[in-house]
C-alpha positions in Angstrom: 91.7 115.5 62.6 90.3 112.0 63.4 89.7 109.9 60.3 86.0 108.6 60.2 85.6 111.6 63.1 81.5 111.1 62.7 80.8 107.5 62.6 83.4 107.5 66.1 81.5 110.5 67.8 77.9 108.7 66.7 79.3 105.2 68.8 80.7 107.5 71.1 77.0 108.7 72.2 75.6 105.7 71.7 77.5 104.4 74.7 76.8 107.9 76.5 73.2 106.7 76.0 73.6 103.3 77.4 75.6 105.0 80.6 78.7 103.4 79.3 82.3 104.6 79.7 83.7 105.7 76.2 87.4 106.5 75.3 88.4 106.9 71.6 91.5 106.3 69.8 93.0 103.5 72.4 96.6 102.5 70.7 96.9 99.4 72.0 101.0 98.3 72.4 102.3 95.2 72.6 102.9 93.3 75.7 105.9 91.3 74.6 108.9 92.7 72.7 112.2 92.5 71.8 113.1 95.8 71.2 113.7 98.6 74.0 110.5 100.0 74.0 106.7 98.6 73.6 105.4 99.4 70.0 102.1 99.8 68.8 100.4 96.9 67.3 96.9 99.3 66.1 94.3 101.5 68.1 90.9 101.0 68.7 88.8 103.7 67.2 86.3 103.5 70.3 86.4 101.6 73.5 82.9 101.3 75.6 83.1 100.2 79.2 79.7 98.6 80.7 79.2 97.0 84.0 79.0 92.6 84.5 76.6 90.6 86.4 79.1 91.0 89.5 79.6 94.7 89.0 83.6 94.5 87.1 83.3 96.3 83.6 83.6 94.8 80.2 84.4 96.1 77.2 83.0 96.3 73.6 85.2 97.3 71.1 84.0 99.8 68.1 85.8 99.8 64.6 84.5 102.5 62.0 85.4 102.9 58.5 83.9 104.7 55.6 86.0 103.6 53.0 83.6 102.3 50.3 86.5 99.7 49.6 86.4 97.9 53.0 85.7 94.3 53.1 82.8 93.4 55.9 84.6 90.0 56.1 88.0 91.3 56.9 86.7 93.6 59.2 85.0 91.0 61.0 88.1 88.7 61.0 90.7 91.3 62.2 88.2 92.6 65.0 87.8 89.3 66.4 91.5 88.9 66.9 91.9 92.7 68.5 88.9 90.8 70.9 91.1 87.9 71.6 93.8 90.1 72.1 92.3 92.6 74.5 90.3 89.8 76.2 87.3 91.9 75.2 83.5 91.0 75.6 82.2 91.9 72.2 82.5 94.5 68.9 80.8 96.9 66.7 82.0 97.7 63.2 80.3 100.1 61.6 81.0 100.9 57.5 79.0 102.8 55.2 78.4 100.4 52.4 75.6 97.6 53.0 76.5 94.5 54.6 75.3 91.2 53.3 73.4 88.6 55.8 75.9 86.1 55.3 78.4 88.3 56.7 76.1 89.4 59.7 75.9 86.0 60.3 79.3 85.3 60.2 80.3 88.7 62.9 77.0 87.4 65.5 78.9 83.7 65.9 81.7 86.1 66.9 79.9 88.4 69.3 80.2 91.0 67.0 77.3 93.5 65.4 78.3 94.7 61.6 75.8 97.4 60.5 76.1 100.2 57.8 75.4 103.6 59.5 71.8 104.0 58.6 71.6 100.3 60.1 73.4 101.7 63.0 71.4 105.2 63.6 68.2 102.2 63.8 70.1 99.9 66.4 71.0 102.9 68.3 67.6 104.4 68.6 65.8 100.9 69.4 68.4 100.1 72.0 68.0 103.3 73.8 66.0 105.2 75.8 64.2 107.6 73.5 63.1 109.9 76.5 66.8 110.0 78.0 68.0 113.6 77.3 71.6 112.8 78.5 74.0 115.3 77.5 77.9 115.4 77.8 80.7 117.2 76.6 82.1 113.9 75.8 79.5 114.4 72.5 81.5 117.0 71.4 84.2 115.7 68.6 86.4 119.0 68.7 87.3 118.1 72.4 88.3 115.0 71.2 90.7 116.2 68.6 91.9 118.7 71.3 93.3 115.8 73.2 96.8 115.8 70.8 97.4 119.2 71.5 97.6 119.0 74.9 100.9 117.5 75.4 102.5 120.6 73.2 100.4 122.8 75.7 101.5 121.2 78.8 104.7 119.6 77.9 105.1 119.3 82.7 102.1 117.0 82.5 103.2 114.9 79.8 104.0 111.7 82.2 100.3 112.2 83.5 98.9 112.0 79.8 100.9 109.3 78.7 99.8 107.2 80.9 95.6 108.4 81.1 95.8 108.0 77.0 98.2 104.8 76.2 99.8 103.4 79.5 96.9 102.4 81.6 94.7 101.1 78.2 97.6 98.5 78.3 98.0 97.8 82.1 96.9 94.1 83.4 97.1 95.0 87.0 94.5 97.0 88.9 97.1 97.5 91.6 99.5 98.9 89.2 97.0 101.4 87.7 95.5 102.5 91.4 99.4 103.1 92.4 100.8 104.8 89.4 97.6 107.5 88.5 97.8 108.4 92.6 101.5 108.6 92.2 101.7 110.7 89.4 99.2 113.0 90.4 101.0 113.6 93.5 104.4 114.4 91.7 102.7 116.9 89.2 100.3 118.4 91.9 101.8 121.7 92.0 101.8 121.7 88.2 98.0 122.1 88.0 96.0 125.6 87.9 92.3 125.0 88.7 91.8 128.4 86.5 92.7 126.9 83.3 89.5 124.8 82.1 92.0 122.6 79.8 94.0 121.1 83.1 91.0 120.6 85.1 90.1 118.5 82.2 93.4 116.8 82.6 92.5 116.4 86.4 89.0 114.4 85.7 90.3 112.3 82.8 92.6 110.8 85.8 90.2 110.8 87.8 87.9 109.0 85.7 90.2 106.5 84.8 91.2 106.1 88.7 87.6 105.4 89.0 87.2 102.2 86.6 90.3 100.8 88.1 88.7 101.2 91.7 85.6 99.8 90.7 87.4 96.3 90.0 89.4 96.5 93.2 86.0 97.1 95.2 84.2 94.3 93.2 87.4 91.9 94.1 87.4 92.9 97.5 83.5 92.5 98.0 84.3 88.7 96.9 86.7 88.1 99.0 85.6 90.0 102.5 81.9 90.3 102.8 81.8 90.6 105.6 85.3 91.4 107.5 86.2 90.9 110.8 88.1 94.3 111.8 89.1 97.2 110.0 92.6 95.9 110.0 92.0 93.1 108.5 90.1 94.7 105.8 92.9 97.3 105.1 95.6 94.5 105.1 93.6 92.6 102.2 93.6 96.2 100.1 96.8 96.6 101.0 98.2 93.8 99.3 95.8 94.0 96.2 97.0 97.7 95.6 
C-alpha cells in the first residue's frame, strides 16, 4: 500500500481538475552509472504534465509526507534538486504540520508551493473550477495500488510495463520513446485479450504515454515545417526525428 496514499490521490485530482496528466510513484534512475544496470536514485510521489506557451508539456513535481517529523526546509532543498535533476518546471510539497512564512518564502524563490493539507484543500479549490464535475478512474487510489500486481498477473507483458512505469519516465529522446512503445506493442500484440478489463488498461496506459511523446514530436515538427512543401518532404523530416 502506498505510503502517504491520501495526500498523493488529493494531488492526483487536483491535476485531474486542472486537465493535467498525472502519473504517481515515478522512480526516477540514474542516467550515468558504473555498474551494469541503471539504479534508482528516488521516485517522485506524483508527476503532473501541463501544456507550455508553444504547446510541449512541463512538469510539476509533487512530494507528500505526513510524518509530523519532516523538516519544511529539507523538503524544499531536496525537491529543488529532484527539479534540477528532472529539468522540471516547478514543485508541490505538501506535509501535514504547518509551515512557517519564512519557509514559504524560501520554496516560492524556488518555484516551489509548500502548504500543509488544509492549506492545500484551499489552494486546490481557489485554483479550480468549482463547477467542473470531472470525473476519472484515475481518482480512484485502489487502481493505483493495483498497478504492482500486474506484473505477477501478466508476467508476457512485463517488457511493456517496464517500460510504461520506469523506462520511458527516464527517456531523453522523443524518438526513442515513439519507437520503443510502437515496437513493444507490436511484439506483445497477440498477448493482449480485449475481454480482460485489466489489459485493456495495460493497452491505454501505452497509449497514453505514446500520446505525450507525440505531442512533443508534433509541437517540434510545427516549428520546423509550417508550412511544407510536399508530403515527402514532410515525412522525411519525421522520419529522421523518430
Amino acid at each position: 500500500m502506498m505510503k502517504d496514499r491520501m495526500q498523493k490521490i488529493n494531488l492526483v485530482k487536483y491535476f485531474l481538475k486542472r486537465r493535467w496528466y498525472p502519473q504517481m510513484e515515478v522512480v526516477i534512475l540514474s542516467d550515468q552509472t558504473l555498474s551494469s544496470s541503471s539504479k534508482q536514485v528516488t521516485d517522485i510521489d506524483v508527476l503532473g504534465m501541463f501544456p507550455s506557451a508553444n504547446g510541449k508539456l512541463k512538469e510539476i513535481l509533487g512530494d507528500c509526507k505526513t510524518l509530523k517529523n519532516q523538516s519544511p526546509i529539507n523538503r524544499i532543498l531536496w525537491l529543488k534538486g529532484l527539479l534540477e535533476l528532472t529539468d522540471s518546471e516547478s514543485g508541490i510539497i505538501i506535509l501535514s504540520k504547518k509551515i512557517e512564512k519564512d519557509h514559504k518564502l524560501i520554496a516560492d524563490k524556488l518555484n516551489i508551493s509548500i502548504m500543509n493539507e488544509t492549506d492545500f484543500n484551499r489552494f486546490s479549490s481557489v485554483t479550480t473550477s468549482q463547477l467542473d464535475q470531472f470525473k476519472s478512474a484515475l481518482e480512484k487510489v485502489e487502481l493505483w495500488e493495483k498497478n504492482v500486481d500486474f506484473k505477477k498477473q501478466y508476467p508476457q507483458l512485463s517488457p511493456l510495463i517496464d517500460y510504461t512505469s520506469i523506462g520511458v519516465w527516464n527517456e531523453k529522446s522523443t524518438g526513442t520513446k515513439i519507437r520503443k512503445i510502437i515496437s513493444s506493442c507490436l511484439r506483445l500484440k497477440n498477448e493482449f485479450n480485449p475481454d480482460k478489463d485489466i489489459q485493456v488498461h495495460l493497452l491505454l496506459d501505452a497509449i497514453s504515454i505514446f500520446s505525450i511523446s507525440l505531442n512533443e514530436l508534433v509541437c517540434t515538427i510545427f516549428n520546423q515545417s509550417l508550412s511544407p512543401n510536399n508530403k515527402s518532404e514532410l515525412e522525411n523530416d519525421l522520419k529522421l526525428l523518430i
